[in-house]
C-alpha positions in Angstrom: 29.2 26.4 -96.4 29.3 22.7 -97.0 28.8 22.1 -93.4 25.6 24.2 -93.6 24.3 22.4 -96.0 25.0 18.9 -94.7 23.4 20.3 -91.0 20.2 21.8 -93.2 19.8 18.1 -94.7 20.6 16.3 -91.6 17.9 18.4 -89.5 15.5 17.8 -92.5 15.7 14.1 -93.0 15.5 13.9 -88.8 12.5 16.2 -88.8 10.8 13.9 -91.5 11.6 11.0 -89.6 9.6 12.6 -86.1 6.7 14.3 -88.1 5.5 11.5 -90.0 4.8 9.1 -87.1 3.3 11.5 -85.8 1.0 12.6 -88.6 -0.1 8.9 -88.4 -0.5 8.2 -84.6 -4.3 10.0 -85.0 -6.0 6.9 -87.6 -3.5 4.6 -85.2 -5.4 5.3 -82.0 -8.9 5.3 -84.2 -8.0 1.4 -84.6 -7.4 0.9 -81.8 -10.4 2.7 -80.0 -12.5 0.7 -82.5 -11.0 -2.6 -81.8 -11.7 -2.3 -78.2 -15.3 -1.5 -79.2 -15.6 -4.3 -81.3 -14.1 -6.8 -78.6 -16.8 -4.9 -76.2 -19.6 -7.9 -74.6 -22.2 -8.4 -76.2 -26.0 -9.3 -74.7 -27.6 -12.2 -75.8 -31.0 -13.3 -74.9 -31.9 -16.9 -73.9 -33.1 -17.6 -76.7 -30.3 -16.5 -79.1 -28.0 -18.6 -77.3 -30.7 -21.5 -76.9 -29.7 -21.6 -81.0 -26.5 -23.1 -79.9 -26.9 -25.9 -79.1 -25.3 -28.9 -80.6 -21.7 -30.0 -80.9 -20.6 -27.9 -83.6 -22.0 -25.2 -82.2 -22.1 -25.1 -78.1 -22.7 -22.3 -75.9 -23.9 -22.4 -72.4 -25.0 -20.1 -69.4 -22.8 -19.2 -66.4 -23.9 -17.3 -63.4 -25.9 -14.9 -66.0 -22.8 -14.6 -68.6 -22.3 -16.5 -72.2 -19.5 -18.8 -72.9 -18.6 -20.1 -76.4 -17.6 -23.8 -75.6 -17.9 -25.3 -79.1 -13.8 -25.6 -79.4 -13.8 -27.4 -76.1 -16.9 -29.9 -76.3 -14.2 -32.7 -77.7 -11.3 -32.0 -75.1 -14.1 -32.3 -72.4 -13.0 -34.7 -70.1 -16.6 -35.4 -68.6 -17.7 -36.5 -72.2 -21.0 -35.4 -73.4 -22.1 -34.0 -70.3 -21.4 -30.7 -71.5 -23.7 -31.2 -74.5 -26.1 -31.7 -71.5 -27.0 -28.3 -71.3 -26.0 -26.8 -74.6 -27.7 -24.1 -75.4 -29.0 -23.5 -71.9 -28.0 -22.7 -68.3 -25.3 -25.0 -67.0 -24.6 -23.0 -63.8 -25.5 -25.9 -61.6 -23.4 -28.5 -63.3 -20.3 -26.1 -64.0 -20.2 -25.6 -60.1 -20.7 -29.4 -59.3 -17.8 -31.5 -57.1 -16.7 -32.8 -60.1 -14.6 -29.9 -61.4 -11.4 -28.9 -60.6 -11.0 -25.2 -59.5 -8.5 -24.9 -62.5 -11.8 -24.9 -64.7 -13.0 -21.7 -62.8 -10.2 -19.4 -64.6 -10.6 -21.7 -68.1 -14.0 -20.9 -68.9 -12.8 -17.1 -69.4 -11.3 -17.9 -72.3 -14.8 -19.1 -74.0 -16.4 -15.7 -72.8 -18.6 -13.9 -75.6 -21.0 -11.8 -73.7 -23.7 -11.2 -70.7 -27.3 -12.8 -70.6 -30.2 -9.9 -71.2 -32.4 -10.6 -67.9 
């Protein structure tokens, strides 16, 4: 008898321990489904990112996409030739001899979103 009992507990406490994951996982893969929305490009228009366009505060235009490079305007090594073309299209300049081809998979990391044409 005792071992029925300890075998009725046992499968209980295990049965709790499967179910209630389980009864969470749905609101789990909500977050997630809305974080991935959330981290989804945005569109900007030329002049929204045009706004951006100082020091503090630096985005630029690559090849039609918008980069957020206001963390990176001091650790520049060209100087203030990034300020250049804050807030504006710095396709040309980005693409120049001067850059290193390392630079090409660094500016993904400053990615915020897609120019509206």
């Amino acid at each position: 008898m005792d071992v029925l009992v300890v075998t009725l507990i046992l499968g209980f406490v295990l049965g709790v321990l499967f179910v209630i994951p389980r009864l969470r996982k749905p609101n789990h893969d909500k977050m997630l489904q809305s974080n991935v929305i959330a981290k989804a490009p945005k569109s900007y228009t030329k002049e929204e990112v045009s706004l951006h366009n100082k020091r503090t505060d630096c985005w630029i235009i690559i090849k039609e996409k918008v980069y957020d490079v206001t963390s990176y305007v001091e650790e520049h090594p060209g100087g203030d030739a990034i300020l250049a073309h804050a807030g504006d299209d710095s396709t040309e300049g980005f693409f120049g001899p001067q850059h290193a081809t390392r630079v090409f998979d660094m500016i993904e990391d400053f990615y915020v979103g897609d120019l509206v044409k």
